[in-house]
DRENKE-637075 format. One record per residue: x, y, z of N, C-alpha, C in turn; residue number from 1. Coordinates in steps of 0.02 Angstrom, whole numbers, plus 50000, padded with zeros to 5 digits. Example, Ala and Ser with C-alpha at 12.3 -4.5 7.8 and 13.67 -1.06 7.14 Angstrom:
<rs>
R_npx_npy_npz_capx_capy_capz_cpx_cpy_cpz_k
R_50660_49716_50390_50615_49775_50390_50660_49835_50390_1
R_50642_49888_50354_50684_49947_50357_50645_50002_50394_2
</rs>
This chain:
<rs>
R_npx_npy_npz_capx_capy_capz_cpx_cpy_cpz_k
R_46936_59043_53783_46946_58986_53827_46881_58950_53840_1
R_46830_58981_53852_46764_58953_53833_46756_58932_53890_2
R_46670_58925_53931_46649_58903_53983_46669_58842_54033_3
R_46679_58796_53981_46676_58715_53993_46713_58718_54061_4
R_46677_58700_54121_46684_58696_54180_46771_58636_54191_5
R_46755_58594_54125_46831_58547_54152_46885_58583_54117_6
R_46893_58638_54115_46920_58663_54092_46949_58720_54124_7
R_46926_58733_54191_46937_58800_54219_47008_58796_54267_8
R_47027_58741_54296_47099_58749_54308_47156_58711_54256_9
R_47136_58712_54178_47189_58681_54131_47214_58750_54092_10
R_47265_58727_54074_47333_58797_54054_47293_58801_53982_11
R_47260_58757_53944_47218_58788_53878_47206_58861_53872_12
R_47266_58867_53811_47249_58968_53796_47295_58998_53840_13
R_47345_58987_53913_47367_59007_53935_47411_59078_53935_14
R_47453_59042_53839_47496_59091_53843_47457_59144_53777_15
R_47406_59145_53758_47350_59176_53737_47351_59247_53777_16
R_47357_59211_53833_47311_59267_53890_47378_59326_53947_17
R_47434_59270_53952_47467_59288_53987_47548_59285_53955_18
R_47553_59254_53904_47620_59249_53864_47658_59177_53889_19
R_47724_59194_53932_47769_59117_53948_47743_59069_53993_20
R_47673_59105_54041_47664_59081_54091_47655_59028_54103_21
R_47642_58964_54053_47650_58919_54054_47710_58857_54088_22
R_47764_58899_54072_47840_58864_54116_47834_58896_54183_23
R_47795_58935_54207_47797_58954_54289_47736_58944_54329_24
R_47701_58905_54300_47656_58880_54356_47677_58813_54373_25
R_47655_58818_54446_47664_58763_54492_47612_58755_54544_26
R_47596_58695_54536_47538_58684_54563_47463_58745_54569_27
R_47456_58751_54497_47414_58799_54475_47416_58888_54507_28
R_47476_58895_54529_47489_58959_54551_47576_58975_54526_29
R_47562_59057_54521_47633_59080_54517_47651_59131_54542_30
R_47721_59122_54562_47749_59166_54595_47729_59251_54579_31
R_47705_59282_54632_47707_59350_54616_47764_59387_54576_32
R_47813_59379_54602_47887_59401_54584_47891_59382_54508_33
R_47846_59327_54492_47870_59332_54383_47837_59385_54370_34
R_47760_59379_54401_47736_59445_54387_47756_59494_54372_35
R_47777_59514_54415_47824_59608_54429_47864_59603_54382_36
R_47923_59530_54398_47983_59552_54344_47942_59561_54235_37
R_47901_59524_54254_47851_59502_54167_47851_59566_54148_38
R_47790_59579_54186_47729_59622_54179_47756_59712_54219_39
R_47809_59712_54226_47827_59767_54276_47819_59847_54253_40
R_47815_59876_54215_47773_59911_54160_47793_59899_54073_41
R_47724_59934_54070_47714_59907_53997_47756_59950_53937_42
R_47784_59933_53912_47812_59986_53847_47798_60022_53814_43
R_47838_60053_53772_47825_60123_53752_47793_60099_53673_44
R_47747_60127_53666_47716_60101_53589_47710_60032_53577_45
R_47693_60000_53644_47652_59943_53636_47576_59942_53602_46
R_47563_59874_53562_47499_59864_53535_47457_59883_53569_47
R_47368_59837_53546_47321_59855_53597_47342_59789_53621_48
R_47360_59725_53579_47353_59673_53610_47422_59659_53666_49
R_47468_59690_53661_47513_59682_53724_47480_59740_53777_50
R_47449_59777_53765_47412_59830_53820_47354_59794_53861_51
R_47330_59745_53825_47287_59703_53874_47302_59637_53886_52
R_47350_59610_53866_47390_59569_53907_47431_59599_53984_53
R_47468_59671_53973_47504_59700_54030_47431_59708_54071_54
R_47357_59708_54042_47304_59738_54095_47288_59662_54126_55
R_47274_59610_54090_47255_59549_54114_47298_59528_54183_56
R_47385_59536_54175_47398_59518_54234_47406_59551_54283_57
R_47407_59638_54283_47386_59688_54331_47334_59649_54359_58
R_47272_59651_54309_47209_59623_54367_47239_59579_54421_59
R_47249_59511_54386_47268_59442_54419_47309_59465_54501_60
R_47365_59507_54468_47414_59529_54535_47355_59558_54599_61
R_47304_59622_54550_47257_59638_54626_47202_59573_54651_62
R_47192_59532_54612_47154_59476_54632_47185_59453_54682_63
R_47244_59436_54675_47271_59365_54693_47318_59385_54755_64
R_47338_59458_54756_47363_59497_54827_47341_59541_54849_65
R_47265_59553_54815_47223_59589_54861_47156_59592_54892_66
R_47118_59569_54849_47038_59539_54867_47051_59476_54878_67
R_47080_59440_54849_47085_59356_54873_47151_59338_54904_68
R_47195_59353_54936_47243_59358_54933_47222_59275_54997_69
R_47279_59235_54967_47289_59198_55025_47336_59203_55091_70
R_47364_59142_55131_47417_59162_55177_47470_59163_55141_71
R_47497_59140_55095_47572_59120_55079_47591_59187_55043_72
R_47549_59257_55020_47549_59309_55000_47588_59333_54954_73
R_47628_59263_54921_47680_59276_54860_47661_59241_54818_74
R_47606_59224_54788_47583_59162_54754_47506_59172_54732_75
R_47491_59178_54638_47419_59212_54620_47422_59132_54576_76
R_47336_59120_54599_47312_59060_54571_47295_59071_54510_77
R_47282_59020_54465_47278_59034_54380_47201_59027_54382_78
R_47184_59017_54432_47065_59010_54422_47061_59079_54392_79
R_47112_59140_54391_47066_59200_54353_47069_59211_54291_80
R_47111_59147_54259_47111_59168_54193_47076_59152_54140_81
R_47020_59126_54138_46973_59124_54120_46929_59195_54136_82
R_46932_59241_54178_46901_59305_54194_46945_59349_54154_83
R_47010_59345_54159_47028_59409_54140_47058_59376_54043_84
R_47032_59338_54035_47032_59315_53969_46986_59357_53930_85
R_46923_59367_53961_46873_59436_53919_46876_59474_53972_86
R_46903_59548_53983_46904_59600_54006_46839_59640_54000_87
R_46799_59615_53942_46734_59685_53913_46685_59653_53973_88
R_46702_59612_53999_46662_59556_54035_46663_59539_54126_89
R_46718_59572_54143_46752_59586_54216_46694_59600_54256_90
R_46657_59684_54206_46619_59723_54258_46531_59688_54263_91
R_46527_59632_54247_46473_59606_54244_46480_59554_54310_92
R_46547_59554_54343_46544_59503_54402_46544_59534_54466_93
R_46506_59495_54526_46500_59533_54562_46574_59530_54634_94
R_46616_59556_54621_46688_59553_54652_46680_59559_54722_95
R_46649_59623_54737_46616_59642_54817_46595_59573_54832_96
R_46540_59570_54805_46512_59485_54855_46555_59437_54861_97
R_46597_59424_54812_46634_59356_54817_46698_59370_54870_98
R_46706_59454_54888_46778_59463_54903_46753_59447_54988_99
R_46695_59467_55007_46658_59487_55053_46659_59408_55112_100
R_46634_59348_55056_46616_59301_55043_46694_59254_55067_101
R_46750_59279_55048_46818_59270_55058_46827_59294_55143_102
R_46829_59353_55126_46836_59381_55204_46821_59348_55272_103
R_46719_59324_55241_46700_59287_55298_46708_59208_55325_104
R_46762_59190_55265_46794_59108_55266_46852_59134_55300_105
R_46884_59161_55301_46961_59180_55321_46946_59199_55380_106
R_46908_59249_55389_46899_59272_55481_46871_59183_55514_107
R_46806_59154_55473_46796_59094_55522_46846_59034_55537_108
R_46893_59048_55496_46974_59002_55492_47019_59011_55560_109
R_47032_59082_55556_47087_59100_55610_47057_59099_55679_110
R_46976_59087_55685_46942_59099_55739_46975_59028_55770_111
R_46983_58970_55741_47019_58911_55762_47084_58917_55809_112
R_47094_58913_55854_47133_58904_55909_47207_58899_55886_113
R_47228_58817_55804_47267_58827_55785_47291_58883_55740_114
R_47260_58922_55739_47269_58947_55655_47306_59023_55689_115
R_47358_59055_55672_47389_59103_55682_47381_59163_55637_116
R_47379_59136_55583_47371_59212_55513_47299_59206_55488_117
R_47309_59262_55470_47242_59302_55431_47235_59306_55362_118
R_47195_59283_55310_47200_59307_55238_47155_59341_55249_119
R_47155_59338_55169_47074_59381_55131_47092_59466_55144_120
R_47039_59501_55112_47058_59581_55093_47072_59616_55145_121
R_47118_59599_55183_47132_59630_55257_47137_59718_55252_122
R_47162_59735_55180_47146_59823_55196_47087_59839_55203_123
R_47007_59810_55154_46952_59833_55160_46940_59823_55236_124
R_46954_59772_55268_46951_59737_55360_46943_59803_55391_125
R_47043_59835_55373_47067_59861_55407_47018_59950_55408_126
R_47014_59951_55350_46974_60016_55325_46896_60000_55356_127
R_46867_59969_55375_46785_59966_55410_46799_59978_55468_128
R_46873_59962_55489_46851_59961_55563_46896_60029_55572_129
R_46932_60061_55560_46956_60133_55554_46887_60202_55533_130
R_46867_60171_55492_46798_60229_55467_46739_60219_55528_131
R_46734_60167_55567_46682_60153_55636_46705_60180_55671_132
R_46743_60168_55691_46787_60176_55769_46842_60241_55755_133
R_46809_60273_55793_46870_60340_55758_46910_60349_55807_134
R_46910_60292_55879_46962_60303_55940_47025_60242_55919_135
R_46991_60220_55839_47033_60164_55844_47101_60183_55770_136
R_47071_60259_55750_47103_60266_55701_47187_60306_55711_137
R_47240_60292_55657_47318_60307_55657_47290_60396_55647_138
R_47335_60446_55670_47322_60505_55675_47373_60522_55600_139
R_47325_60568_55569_47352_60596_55519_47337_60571_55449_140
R_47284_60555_55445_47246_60520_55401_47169_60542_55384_141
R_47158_60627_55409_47089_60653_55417_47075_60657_55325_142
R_47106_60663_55257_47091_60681_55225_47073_60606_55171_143
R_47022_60606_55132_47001_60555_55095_46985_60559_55019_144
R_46957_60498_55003_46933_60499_54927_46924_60432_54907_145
R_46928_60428_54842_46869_60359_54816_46951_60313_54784_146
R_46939_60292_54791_46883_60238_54850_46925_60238_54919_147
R_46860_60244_54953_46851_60252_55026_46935_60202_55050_148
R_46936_60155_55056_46992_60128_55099_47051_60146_55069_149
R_47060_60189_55009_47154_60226_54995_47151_60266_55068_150
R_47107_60270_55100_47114_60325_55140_47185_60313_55188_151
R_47196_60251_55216_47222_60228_55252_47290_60181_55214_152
R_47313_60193_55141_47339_60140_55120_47405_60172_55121_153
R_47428_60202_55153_47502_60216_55204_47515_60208_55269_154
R_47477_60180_55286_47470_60166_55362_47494_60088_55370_155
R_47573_60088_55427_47606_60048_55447_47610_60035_55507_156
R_47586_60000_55554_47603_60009_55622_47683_60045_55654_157
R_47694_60061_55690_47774_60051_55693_47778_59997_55744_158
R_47876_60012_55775_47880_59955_55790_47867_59966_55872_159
R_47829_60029_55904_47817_60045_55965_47758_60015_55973_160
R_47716_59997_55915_47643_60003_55920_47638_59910_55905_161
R_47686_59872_55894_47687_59802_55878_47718_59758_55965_162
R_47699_59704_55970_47702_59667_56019_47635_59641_56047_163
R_47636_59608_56115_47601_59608_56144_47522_59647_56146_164
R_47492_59658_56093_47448_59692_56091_47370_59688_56118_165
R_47355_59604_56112_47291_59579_56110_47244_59593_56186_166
R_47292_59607_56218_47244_59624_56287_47238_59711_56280_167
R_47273_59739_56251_47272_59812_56254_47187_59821_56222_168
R_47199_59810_56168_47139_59798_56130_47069_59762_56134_169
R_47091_59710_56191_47032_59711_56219_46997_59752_56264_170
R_47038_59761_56297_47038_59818_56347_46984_59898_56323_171
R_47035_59911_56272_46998_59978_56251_46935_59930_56209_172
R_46889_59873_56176_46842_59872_56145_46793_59853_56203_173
R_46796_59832_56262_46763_59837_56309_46760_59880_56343_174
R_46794_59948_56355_46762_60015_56393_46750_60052_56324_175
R_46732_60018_56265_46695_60084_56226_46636_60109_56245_176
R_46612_60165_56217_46556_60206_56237_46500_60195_56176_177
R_46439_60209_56158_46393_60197_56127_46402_60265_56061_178
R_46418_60300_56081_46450_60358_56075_46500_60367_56015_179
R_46558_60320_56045_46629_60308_56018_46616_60256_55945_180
R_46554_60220_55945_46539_60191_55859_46499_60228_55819_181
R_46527_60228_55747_46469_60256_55699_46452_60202_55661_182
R_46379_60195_55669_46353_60149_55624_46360_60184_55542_183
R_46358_60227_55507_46344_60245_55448_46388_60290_55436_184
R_46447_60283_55441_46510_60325_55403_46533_60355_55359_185
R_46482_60318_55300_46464_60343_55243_46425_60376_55224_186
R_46360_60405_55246_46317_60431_55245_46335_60519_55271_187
R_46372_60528_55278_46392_60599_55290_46421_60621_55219_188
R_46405_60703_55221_46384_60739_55168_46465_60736_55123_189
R_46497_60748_55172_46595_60741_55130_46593_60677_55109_190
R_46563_60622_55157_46605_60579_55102_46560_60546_55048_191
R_46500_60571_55028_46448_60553_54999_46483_60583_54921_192
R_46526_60653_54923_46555_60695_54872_46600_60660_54824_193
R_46613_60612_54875_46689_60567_54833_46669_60481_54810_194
R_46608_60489_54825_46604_60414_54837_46573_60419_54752_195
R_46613_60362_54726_46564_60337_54645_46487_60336_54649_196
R_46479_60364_54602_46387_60375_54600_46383_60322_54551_197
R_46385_60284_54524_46382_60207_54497_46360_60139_54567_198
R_46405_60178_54631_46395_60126_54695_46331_60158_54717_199
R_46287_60200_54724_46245_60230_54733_46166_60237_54699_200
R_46167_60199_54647_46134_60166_54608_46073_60136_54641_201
R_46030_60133_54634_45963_60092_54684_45968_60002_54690_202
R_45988_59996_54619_46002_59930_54620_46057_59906_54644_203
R_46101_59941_54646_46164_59917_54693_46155_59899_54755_204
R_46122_59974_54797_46096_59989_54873_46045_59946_54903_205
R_46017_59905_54839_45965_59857_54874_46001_59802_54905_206
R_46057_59791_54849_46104_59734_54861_46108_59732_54923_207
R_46138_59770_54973_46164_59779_55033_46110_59748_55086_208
R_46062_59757_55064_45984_59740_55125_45985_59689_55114_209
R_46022_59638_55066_46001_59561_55037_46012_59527_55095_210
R_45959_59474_55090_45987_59408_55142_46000_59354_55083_211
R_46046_59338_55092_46072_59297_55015_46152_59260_55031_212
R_46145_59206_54989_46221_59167_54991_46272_59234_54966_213
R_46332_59206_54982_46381_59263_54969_46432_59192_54931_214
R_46446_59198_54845_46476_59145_54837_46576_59165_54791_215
R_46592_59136_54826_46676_59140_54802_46686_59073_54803_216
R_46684_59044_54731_46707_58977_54701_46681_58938_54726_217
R_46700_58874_54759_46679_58812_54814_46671_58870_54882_218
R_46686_58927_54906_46647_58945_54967_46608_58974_54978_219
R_46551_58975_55017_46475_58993_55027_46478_59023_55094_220
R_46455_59079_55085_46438_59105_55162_46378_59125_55166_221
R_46338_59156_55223_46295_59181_55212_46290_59261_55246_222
R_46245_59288_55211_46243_59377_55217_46194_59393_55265_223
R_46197_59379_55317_46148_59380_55371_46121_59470_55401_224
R_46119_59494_55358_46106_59587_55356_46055_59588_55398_225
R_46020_59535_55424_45959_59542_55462_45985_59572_55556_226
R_46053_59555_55538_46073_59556_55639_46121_59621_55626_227
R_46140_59660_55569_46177_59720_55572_46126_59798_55538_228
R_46059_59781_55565_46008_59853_55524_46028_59915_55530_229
R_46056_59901_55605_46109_59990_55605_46128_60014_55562_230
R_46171_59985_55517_46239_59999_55480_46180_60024_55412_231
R_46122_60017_55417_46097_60032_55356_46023_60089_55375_232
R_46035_60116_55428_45988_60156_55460_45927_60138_55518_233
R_45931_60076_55500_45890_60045_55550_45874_60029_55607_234
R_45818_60003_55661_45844_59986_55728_45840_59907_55725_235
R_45920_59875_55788_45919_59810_55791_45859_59801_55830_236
R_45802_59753_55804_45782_59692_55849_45795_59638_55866_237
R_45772_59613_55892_45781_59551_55919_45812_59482_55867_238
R_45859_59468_55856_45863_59447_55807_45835_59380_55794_239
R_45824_59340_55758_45818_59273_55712_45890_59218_55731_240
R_45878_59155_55734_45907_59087_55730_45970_59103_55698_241
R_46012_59102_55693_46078_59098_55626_46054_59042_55604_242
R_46090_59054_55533_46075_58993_55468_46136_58949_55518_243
R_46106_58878_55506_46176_58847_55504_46223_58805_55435_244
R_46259_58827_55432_46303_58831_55392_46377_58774_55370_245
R_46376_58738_55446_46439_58709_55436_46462_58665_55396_246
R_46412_58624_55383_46414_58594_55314_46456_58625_55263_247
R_46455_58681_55245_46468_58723_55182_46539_58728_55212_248
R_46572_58743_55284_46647_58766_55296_46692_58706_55280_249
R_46675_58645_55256_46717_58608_55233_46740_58582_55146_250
R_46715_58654_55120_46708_58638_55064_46778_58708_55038_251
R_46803_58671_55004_46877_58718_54985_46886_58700_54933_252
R_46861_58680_54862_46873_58688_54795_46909_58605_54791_253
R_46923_58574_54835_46979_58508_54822_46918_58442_54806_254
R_46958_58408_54780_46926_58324_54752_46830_58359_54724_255
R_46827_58306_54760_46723_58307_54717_46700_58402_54715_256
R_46734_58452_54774_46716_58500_54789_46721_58537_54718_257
R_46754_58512_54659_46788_58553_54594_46697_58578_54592_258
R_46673_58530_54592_46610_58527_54539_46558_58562_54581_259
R_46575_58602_54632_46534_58629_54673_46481_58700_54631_260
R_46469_58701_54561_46417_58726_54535_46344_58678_54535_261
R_46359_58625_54531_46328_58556_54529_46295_58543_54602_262
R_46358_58527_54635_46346_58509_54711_46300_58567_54763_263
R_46335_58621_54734_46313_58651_54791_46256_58710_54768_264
R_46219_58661_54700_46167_58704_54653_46124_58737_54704_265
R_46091_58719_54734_46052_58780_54809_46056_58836_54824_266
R_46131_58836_54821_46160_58895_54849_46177_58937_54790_267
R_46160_58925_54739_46177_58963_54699_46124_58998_54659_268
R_46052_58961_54680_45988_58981_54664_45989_59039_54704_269
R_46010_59040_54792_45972_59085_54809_46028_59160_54812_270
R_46089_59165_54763_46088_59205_54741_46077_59235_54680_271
R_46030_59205_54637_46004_59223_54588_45933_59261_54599_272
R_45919_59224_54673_45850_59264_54677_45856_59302_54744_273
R_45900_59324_54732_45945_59381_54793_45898_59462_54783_274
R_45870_59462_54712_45824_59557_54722_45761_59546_54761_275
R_45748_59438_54784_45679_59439_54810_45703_59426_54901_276
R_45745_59446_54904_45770_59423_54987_45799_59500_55015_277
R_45770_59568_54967_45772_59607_55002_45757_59642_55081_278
R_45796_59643_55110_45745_59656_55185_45693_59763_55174_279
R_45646_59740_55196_45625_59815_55225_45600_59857_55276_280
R_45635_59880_55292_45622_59930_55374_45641_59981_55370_281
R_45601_60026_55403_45604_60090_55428_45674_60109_55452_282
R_45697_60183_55390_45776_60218_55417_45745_60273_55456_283
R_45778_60279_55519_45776_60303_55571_45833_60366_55569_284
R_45822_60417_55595_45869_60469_55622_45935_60441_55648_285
R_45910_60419_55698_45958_60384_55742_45969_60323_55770_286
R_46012_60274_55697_46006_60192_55707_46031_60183_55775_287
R_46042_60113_55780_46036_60069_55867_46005_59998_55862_288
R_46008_59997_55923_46011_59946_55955_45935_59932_55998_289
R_45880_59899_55993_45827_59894_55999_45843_59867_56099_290
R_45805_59889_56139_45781_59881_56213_45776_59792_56197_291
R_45735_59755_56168_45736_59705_56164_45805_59656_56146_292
R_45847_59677_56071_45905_59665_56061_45955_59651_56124_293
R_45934_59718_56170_46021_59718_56218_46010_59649_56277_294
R_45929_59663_56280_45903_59628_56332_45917_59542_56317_295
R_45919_59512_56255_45931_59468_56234_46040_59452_56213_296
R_46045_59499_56199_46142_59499_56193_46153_59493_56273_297
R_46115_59523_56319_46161_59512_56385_46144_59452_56421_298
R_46093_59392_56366_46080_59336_56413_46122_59296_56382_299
R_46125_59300_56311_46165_59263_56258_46237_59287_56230_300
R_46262_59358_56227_46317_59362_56207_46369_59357_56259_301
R_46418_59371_56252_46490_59386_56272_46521_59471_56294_302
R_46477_59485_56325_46501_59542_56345_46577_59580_56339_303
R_46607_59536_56385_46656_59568_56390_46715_59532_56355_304
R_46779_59550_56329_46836_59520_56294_46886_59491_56341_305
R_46897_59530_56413_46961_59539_56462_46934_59497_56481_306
R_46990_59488_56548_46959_59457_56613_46925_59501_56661_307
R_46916_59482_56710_46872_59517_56760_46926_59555_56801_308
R_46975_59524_56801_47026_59559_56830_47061_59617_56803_309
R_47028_59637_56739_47084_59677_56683_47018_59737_56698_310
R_46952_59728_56725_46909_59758_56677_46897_59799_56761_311
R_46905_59774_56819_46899_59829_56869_46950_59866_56913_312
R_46902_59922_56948_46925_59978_56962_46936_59977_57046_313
R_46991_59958_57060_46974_59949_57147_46952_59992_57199_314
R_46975_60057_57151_46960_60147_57170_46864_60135_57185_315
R_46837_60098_57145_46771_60101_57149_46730_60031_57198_316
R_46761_59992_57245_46762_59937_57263_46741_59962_57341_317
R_46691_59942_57363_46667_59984_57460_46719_59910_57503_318
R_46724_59956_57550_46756_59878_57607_46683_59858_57629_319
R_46687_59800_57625_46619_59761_57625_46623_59758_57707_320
R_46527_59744_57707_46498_59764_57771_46529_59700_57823_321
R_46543_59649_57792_46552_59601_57854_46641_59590_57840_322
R_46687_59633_57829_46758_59645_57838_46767_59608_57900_323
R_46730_59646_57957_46738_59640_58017_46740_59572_58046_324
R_46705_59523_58025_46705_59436_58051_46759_59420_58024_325
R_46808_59438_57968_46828_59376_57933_46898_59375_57971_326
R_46935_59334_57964_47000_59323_58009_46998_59266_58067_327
R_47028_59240_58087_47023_59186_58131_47001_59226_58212_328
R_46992_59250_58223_46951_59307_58296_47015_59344_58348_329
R_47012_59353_58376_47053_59391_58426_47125_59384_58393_330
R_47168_59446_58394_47230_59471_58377_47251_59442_58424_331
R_47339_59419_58392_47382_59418_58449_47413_59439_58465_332
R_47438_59445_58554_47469_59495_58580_47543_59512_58558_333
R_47558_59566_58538_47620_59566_58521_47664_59644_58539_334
R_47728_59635_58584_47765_59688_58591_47784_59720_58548_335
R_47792_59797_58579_47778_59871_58529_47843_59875_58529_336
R_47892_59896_58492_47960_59907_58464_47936_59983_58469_337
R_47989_60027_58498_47996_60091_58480_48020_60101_58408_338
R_47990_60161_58374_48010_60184_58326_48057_60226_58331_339
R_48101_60227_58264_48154_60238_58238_48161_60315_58200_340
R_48114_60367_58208_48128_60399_58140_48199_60437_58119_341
R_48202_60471_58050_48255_60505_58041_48261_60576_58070_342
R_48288_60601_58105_48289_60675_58152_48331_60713_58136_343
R_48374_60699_58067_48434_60722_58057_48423_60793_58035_344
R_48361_60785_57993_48374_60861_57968_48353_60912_58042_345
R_48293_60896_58077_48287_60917_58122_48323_60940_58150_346
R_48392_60904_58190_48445_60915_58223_48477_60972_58184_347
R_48499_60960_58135_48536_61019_58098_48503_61093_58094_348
R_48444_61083_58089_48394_61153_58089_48416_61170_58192_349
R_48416_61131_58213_48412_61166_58292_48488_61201_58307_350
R_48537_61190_58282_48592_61205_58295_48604_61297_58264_351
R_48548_61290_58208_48582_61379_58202_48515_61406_58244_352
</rs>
């Protein structure tokens, strides 16, 4: 299919790559469901070349409903077929960054007031914040393996645990304890056993310290590793300016944006020179949160999620010293009604 950039959303080679698919795209995407019914397993004494056709659209299906997955969640775009057109060629791209890169467009989407759903790789989401927070994890899920987020890939809410949820949850992420997070989840000796020693690599691990664009197609984020050092042994200081960025959140692959190798050439330098934007600091015993850091989050962050009303304890509340003034002054006089009580059982006890 060949590089040529005007070329990357045209059906050229299509059925090369994928067979009929040509009569089922619509508006450069297709239904998951041809998928399955197509591609649903592969046959018995199939070629090599129908064996990597059945592999080309496997990929596409985990692309397109799982690292990139959009909202409409029944529907894989044809931008990967040009990727999964050379397969020998897949493991030379960097998927983590771009999926990563996805994630952090989709979370800054729904942060919008209108926006109700969530894309992007919501199991990896779901799996970071289950391996941190272990008050936040489904019970019965202690046993693991590689890759790290199957750990959790039977896990359904039920329908006790669905509703009204968003204040519960705030609730419990504002009385957490310092205690109750692990910065480095991975770094323990079990799960170090299961984890691919390919991800473990020096050159991989540098990756992670990068301060560098994070790029998925027309979207650009940035990898700001400088304000999360915990997570990599380190202590937070005080942090640095955020990049600003907004410029880049209006860019979604549509009209002039196609050509965003061109346009948005900058950003694409500085992940090329991403091994020179390594950060380096001292790994510590015991990562955190720097005296300076908290001192600066409690002038500038957001403490708390609830209201003020959700978040105290009246059990812990003194009757304040001037109780005594408040009220309009002198009681008024008012006649005493005899009381009424019940004597019945009484009475009955006196009779034997």
């Amino acid at each position: 299919m060949g590089d040529d950039p005007a070329r990357l959303y045209r059906l050229d080679g299509v059925a090369h790559i994928a067979g009929v698919i040509n009569d089922e795209v619509q508006k450069y995407a297709v239904n998951c469901s041809w998928f399955q019914e197509t591609f649903g397993e592969c046959p018995e004494g199939a070629d090599d070349e129908i064996v990597r056709r059945y592999a080309r659209a496997y990929i596409m299906m985990l692309l397109g409903t799982q690292l990139f997955a959009d909202k409409s969640g029944n529907r894989i775009h044809i931008r990967w077929i040009p990727y999964v057109a050379r397969l020998e060629e897949m493991g030379t791209y960097s998927w983590g960054s771009a999926a990563l890169a996805w994630l952090y467009r989709c979370m800054c989407r729904v942060a919008n007031r209108h926006v109700v759903k969530l894309a992007g790789p919501l199991q990896l989401l779901q799996s970071w914040i289950f391996w941190r927070f272990p008050r936040f994890r489904p019970a019965g899920y202690e046993t693991f393996s590689w890759p790290l987020a199957s750990r959790w890939s039977g896990y359904n809410p039920s329908a006790s645990e669905k509703g009204p949820r968003v204040q519960m949850w705030r609730l419990r992420i504002d009385r957490l304890q310092d205690r109750e997070f692990i910065w480095m989840p991975y770094s323990s000796p079990d799960v170090l056993q299961v984890v691919h020693p390919e991800a473990l690599e020096p050159q991989h691990m540098a990756l992670w310290r990068s301060v560098m664009s994070l790029i998925y197609f027309a979207v650009i984020e940035w990898h700001q590793v400088d304000r999360v050092l915990p997570q990599f042994g380190g202590v937070q200081p005080r942090p640095h300016l955020s990049l600003n960025i907004d410029f880049l959140m209006s860019k979604d692959g549509r009209g002039c944006d196609r050509w965003f190798p061109y346009h948005l050439q900058q950003w694409h330098l500085h992940w090329e020179s991403r091994a020179e934007t390594v950060l380096r600091f001292d790994v510590v015993a015991n990562p955190g949160l720097s005296h300076e850091f908290l001192e600066w989050w409690s002038q500038h962050g957001k403490r708390f999620l609830s209201p003020e009303m959700s978040l105290g304890d009246p059990r812990a509340v003194p009757i304040p010293v001037d109780a005594s003034q408040r009220g309009a002054g002198r009681v008024a006089d008012m006649d005493r009604v005899e009381d009424v009580p019940d004597r019945r059982r009484v009475e009955r006890r006196a009779r034997f």
